[in-house]
C-alpha positions in Angstrom: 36.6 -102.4 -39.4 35.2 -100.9 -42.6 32.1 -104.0 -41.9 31.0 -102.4 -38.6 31.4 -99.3 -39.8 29.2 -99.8 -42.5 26.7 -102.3 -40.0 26.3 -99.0 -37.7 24.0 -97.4 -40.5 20.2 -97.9 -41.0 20.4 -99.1 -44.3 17.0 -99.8 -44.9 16.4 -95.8 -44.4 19.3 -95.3 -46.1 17.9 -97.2 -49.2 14.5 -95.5 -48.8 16.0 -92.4 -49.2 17.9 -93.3 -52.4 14.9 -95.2 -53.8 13.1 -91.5 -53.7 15.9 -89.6 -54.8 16.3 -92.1 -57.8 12.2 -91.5 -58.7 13.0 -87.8 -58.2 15.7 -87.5 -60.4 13.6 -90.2 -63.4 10.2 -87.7 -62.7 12.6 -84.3 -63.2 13.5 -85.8 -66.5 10.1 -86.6 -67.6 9.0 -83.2 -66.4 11.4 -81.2 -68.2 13.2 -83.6 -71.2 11.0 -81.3 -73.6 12.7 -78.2 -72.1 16.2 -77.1 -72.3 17.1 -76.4 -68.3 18.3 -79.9 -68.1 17.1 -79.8 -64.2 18.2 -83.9 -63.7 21.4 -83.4 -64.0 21.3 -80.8 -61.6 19.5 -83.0 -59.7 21.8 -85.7 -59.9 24.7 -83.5 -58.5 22.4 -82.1 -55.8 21.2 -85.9 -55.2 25.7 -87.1 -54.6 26.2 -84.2 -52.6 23.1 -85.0 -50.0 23.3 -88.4 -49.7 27.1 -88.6 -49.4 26.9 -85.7 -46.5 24.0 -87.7 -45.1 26.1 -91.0 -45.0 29.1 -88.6 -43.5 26.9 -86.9 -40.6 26.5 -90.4 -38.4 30.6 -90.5 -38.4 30.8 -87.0 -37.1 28.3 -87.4 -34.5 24.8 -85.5 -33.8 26.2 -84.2 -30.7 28.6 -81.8 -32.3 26.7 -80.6 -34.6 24.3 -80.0 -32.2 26.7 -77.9 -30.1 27.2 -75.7 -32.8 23.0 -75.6 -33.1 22.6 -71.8 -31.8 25.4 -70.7 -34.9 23.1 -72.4 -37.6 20.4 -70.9 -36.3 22.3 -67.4 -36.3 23.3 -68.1 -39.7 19.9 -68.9 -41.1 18.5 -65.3 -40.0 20.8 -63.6 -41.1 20.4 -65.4 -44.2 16.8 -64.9 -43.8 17.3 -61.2 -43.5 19.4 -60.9 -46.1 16.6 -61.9 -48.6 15.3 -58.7 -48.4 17.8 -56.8 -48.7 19.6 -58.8 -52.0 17.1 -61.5 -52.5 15.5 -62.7 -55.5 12.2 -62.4 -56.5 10.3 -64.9 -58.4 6.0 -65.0 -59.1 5.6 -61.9 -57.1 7.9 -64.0 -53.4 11.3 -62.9 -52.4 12.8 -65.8 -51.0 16.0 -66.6 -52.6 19.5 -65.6 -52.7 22.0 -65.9 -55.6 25.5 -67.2 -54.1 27.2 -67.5 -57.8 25.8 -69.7 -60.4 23.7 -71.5 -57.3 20.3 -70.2 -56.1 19.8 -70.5 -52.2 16.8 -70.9 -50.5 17.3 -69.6 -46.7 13.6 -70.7 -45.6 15.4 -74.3 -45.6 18.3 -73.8 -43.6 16.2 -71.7 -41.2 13.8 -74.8 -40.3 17.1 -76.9 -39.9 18.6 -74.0 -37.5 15.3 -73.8 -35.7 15.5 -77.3 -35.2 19.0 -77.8 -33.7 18.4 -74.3 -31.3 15.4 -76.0 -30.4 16.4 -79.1 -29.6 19.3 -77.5 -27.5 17.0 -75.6 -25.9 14.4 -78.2 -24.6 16.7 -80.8 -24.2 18.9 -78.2 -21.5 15.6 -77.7 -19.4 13.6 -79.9 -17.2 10.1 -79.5 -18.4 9.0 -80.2 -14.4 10.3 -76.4 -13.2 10.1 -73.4 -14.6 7.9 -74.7 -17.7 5.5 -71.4 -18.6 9.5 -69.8 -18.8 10.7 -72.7 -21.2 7.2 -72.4 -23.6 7.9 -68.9 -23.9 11.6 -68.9 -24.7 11.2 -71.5 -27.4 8.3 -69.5 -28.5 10.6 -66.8 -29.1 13.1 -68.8 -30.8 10.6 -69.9 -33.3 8.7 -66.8 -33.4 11.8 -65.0 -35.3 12.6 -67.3 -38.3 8.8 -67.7 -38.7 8.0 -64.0 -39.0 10.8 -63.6 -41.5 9.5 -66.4 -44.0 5.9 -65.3 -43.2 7.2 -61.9 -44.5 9.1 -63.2 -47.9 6.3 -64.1 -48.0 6.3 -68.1 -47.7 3.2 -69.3 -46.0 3.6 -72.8 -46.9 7.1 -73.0 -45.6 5.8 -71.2 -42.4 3.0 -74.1 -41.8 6.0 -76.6 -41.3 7.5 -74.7 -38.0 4.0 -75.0 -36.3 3.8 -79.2 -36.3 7.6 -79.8 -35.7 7.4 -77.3 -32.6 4.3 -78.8 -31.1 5.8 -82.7 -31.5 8.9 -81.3 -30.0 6.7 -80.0 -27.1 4.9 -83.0 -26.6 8.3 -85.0 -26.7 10.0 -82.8 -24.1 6.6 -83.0 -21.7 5.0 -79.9 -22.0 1.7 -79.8 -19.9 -1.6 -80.3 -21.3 -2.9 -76.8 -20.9 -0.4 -75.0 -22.5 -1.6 -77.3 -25.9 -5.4 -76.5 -24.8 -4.1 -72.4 -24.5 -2.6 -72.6 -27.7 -5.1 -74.2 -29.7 -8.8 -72.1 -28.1 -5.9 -68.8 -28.8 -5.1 -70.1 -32.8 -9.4 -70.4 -33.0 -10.0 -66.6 -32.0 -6.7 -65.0 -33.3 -8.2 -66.8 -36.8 -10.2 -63.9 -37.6 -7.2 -61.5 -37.2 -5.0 -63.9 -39.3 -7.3 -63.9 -41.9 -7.1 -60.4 -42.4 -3.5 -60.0 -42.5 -3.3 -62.7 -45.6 -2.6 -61.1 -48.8 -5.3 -61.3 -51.4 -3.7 -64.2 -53.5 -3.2 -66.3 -50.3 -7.0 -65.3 -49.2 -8.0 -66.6 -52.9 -6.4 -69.4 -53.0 -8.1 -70.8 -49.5 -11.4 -70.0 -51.6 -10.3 -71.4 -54.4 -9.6 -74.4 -52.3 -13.3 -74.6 -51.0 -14.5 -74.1 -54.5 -11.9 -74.7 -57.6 -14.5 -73.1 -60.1 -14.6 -70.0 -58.0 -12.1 -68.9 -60.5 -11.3 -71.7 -63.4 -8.9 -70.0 -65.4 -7.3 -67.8 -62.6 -6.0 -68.9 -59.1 -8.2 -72.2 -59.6 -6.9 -73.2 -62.6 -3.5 -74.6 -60.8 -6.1 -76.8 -58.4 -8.4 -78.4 -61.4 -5.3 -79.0 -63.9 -3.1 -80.9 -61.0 -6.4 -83.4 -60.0 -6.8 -84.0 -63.8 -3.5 -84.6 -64.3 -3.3 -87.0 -61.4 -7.1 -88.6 -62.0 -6.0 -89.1 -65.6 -3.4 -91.8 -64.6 -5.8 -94.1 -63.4 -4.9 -97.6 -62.1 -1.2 -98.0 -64.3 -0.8 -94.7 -64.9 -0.1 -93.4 -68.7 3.5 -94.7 -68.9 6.9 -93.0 -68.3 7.4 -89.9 -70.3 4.0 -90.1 -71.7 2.0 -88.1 -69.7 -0.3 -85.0 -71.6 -1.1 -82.5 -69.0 2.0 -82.5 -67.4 4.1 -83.1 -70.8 2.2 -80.3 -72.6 2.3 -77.6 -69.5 -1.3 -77.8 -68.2 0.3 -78.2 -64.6 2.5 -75.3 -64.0 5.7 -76.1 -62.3 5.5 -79.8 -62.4 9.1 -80.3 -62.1 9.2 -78.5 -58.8 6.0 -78.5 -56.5 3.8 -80.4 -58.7 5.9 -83.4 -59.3 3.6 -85.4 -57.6 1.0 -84.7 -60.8 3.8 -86.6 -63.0 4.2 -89.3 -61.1 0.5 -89.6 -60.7 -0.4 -89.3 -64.2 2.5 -91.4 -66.0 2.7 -94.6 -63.3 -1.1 -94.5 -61.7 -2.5 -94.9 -58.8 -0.1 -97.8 -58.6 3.1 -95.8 -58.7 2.0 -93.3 -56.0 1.3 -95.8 -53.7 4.9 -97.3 -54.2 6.0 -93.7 -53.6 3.9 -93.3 -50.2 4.8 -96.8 -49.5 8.3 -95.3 -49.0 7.4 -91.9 -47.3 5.5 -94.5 -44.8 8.3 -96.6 -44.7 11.0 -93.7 -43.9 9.2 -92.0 -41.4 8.0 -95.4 -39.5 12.2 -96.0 -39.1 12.6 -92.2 -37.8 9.8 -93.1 -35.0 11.4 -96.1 -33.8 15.0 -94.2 -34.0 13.0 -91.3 -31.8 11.3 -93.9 -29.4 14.1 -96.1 -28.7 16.3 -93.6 -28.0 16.8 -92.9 -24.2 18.7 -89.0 -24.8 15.9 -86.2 -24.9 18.0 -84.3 -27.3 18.2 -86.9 -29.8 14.5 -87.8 -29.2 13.6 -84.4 -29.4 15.7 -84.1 -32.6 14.6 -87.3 -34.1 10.7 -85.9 -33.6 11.0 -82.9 -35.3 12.9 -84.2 -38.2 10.0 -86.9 -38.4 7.3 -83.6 -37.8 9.1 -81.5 -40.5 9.2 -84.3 -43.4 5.5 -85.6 -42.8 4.2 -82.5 -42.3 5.7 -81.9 -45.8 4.8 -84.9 -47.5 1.3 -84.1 -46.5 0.8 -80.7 -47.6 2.5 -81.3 -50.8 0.4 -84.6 -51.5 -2.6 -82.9 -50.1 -2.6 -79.7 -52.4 -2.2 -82.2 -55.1 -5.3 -83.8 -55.1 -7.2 -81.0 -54.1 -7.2 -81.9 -50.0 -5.3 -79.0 -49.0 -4.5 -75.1 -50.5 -2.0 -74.6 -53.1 1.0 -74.1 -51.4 4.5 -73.6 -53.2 6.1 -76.7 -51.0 8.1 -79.2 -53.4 8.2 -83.2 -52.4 10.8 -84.0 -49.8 13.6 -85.8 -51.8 11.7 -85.8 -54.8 11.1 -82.0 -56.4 13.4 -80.5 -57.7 15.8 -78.3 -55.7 19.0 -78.8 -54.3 18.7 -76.1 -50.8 15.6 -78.7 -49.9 17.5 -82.1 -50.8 20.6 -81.1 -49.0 18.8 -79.8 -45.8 16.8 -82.9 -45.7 19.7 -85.2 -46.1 21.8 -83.1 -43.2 18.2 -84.1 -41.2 18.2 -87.3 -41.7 21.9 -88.0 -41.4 21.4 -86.4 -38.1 18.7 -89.1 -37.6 21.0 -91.9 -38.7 24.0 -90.6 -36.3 21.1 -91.1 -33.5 20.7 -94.9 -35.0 24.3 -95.0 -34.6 25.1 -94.0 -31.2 22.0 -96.0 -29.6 24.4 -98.7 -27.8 25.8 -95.7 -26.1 22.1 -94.9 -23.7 
């Protein structure tokens, strides 16, 4: 009994997760051993209670917790909501809430929420009647969390709603021109956007085109993280001896810029081991999503798969200079434990879709 109980998981995923949380928890010590927050052994009890609800989830079944989708989503607004009212506020962003002793990020259960209502929302509809009514109710359901973390504000969190609702479109079989609609409407309300950023948000996109723009002010953040990631070369530095993260050049480099450490103390050869594993996790999710035969669980599977790429690539991306500085952390790597434990309920919802595939 406990042998097919234990054969109905994806272990290779499940291994691939743990192999990141275990670099995430080694690169939060070197980050921070010179400090006295002592953030990996937060980690670490972040890191047990993830994983062991993400091992739990498959036994419970996506299908429940998907009926109980349009609650989470409830919840997360309101949490969402609540920010401003009691939230706290940290470099100049309101986005957190204190429960206790534990700080609470409600822009992570909100994508989670949107996700589930989502899913229940597609998957209830048949995308051959009605559709234009369908695009626009989903549009609505996204268009509420996404205002409120646009407001905190939280642009970077804000980007991740966009790819996970257009895969989950394309999954459910939205037509063609709604896509085409959406993307010649994006080009000319771009000028508008633009003017509703706030200054820091508008300089960091310049500083993005040109880093020296402003070398010791919104650029600095840009030309310290390539350094520190350049500086690593082929082997990298080694394992708690990296400088510009070690010394502070690279401002939160326990958090968002853990990718610097990694870069900078193991090489070019230790972040391809770590992308080796982001390609290796999400290339399981796809063929979970594309062998199911349930739209709900192919719709849930996509935007899980969306949400964490999307992620990975930002984070990566702002990095080594390809994207804007954004304040996203690594999935399953930064330091955080309302982004670890969202991301494991994700995936364990992806794993109770490996699970129940001998049921379609």
């Amino acid at each position: 009994m406990f042998r097919k109980l234990l054969k109905d998981l994806h272990w290779p995923l499940i291994v691939a997760v743990m192999s990141l949380a275990v670099i995430g928890i080694l690169f939060i010590y070197s980050a921070s051993f010179r400090d006295s927050g002592q953030y990996e052994i937060k980690q670490v009890l972040w890191a047990v209670i993830g994983l062991v609800t993400m091992l739990a989830i498959p036994y419970v079944g996506y299908r429940p917790l998907l009926s109980v989708g349009y609650l989470f989503y409830g919840f997360s607004v309101i949490l969402l909501i609540l920010v401003f009212f009691v939230g706290s506020k940290h470099f100049g962003a309101q986005r957190w809430l204190n429960v206790g002793p534990l700080l609470l990020q409600p822009s992570e259960f909100a994508k989670l929420g949107t996700l589930l209502a989502l899913v229940n929302y597609l998957g209830s509809r048949n995308p051959l009647q009605g559709q234009t009514k369908t695009v626009l109710g989903a549009l609505v359901l996204l268009a509420v969390p996404w205002l409120l973390v646009v407001k905190q504000p939280d642009l970077g969190t804000a980007l991740l709603f966009i790819p996970m609702v257009l895969v989950m479109f394309f999954l459910w079989g939205i037509r063609w021109r709604f896509l085409i609609t959406a993307f010649a409407g994006v080009l000319v309300m771009a000028p508008l956007a633009w003017e509703m950023l706030k200054d820091y948000q508008k300089k960091r996109i310049l500083v993005f085109l040109n880093p020296n723009l402003d070398p010791l002010g919104s650029g600095y953040t840009a030309i310290q993280s390539k350094i520190a990631v350049g500086s690593g070369g082929l082997m990298g530095k080694g394992y708690l001896a990296g400088t510009q993260t070690q010394l502070h050049f690279v401002p939160e480099h326990h958090t968002d810029f853990i990718f610097c450490v990694i870069g900078e103390e193991l090489g070019f050869i230790g972040t391809l081991l770590v992308l080796c594993l982001y390609a290796y996790l999400f290339q399981a999710i796809f063929l979970i999503m594309e062998r199911t035969t349930d739209i709900k669980a192919k719709l849930l599977a996509g935007g899980v798969l969306a949400l964490l790429a999307s992620h990975v690539l930002i984070n990566v991306g702002m990095t080594i200079g390809l994207m804007p500085i954004t304040g996203l952390p690594l999935p399953l790597i930064s330091y955080g434990g309302s982004s670890f434990i969202m991301n494991c309920i994700a995936l364990g919802l992806v794993l109770s879709v490996y699970k129940e595939r001998s049921i379609f």
